[in-house]
N, C-alpha and C positions, 0 to 999 in steps of 0.2 A: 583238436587244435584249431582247425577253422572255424569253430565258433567262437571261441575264445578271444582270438584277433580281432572279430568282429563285436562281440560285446566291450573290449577296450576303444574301439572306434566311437561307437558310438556314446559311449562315456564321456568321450573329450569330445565328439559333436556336442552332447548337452551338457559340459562343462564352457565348450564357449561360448551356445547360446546364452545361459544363465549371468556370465560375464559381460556378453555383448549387451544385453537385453537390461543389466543394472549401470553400465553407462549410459546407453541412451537415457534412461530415464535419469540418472544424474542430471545428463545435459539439458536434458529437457526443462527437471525442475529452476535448475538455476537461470535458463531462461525464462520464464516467467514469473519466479523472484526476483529480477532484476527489469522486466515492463511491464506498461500497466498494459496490455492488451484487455484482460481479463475485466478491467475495472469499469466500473461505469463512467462518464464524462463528468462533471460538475458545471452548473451552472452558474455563471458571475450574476454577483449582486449589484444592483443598480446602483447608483451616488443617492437618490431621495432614499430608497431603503437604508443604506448605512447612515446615511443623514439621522431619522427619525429613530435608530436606535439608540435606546436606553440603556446608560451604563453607572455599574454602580460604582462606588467608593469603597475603596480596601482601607481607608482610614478608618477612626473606631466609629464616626459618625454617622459612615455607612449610607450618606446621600446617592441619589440617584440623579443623574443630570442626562440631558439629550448629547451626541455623541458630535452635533452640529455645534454646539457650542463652546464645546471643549476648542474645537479646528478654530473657531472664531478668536478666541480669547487668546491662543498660547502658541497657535500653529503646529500642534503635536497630530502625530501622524498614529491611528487609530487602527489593530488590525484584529478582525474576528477571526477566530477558530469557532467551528461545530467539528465536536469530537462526534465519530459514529456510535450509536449505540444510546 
């Protein structure tokens, strides 16, 4: 009978670690799904680099113009994405 009790014990000891042990790690993940600790910094791009970039035309014409000129002409506000990968 005394070892019994004590095999029930220890059941529900490693029934709460198993518990305790997949919240932490809940909590955890969703911490660092929600900052970027993890990530690398990014660097800003300079006004002469965005200046001298080249951009194309989604018309059928599909010209190419400097990205400085556009800002010159129209006043339109230019914004790059690099997608990773």
């Amino acid at each position: 009978m005394l070892s019994s009790g004590l095999e029930g014990e220890l059941l529900g000891m490693g029934v709460w670690s198993l518990g305790l042990g997949a919240v932490g790690a809940a909590i955890v993940g969703i911490f660092f799904a929600n900052t970027d600790l993890c990530l690398s910094k990014v660097a800003q791009a300079s006004m002469d680099y965005l200046e001298d970039a080249d951009l194309q035309s989604t018309a059928e014409d599909g010209g190419v113009i400097k990205a400085k000129s556009l800002w010159e002409a129209s006043g339109a506000v230019v914004m790059a994405v690099r997608r990773p990968g």
